[in-house]
Kinemage of the C-alpha trace (Angstrom):
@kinemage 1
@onewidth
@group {chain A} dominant
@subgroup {mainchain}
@vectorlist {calphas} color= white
{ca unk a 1} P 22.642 31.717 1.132
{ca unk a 2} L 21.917 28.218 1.936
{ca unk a 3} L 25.933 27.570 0.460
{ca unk a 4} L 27.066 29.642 4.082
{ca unk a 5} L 24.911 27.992 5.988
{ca unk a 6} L 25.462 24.390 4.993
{ca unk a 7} L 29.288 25.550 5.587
{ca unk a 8} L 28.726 26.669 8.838
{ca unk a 9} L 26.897 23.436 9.944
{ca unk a 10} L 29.806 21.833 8.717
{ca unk a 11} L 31.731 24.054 10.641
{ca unk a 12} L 29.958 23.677 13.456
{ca unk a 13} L 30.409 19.933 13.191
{ca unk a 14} L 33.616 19.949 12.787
{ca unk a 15} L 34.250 21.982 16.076
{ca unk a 16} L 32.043 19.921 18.051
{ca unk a 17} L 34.377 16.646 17.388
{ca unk a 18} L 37.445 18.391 18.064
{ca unk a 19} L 36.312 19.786 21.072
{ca unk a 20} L 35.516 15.675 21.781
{ca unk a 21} L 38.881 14.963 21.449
{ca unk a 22} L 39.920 17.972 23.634
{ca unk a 23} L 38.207 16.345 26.159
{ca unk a 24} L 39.657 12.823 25.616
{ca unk a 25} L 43.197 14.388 25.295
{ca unk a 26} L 45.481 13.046 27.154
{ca unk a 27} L 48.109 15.709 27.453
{ca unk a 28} L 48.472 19.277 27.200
{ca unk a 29} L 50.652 19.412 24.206
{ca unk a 30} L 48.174 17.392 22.634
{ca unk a 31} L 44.924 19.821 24.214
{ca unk a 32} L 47.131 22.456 22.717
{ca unk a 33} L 46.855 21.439 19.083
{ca unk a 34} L 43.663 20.811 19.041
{ca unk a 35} L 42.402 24.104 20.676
{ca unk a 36} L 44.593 25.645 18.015
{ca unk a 37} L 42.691 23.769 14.918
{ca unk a 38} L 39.246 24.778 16.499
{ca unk a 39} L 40.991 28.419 16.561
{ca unk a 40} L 41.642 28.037 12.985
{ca unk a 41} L 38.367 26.719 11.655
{ca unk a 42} L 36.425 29.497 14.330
{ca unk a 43} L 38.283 31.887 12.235
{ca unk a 44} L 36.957 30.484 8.732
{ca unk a 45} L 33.288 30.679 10.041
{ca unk a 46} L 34.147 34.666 11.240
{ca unk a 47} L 35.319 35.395 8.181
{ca unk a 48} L 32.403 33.918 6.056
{ca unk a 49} L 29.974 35.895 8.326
{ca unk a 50} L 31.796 39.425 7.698
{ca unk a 51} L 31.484 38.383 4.007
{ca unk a 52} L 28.059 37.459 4.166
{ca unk a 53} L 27.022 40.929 6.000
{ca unk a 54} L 28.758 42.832 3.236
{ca unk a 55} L 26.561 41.353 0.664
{ca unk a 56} L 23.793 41.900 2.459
């Protein structure tokens, strides 16, 4: 259990400095592919939970 937690801090970190450099962005194109990494990686974390709550 602590394995899916440590990987969600790290996803949570990781999230946190894209959404620094969403802020910094200078353009939309560039605001675009970064919302669409943080999409990715928020997907990663969903998908670790669902596993999670089926071992449970």
């Amino acid at each position: 259990m602590a394995s899916s937690t440590d990987s969600s801090a790290a996803v949570d970190d990781k999230v946190r400095r894209l959404y620094e450099r969403y802020q910094s962005a200078e353009s939309d194109e560039e605001r675009h592919e970064i919302a669409l990494e943080m999409g990715k990686l928020d997907g990663r974390r969903h998908t670790e939970i669902y596993a999670a709550l089926e071992n449970e």
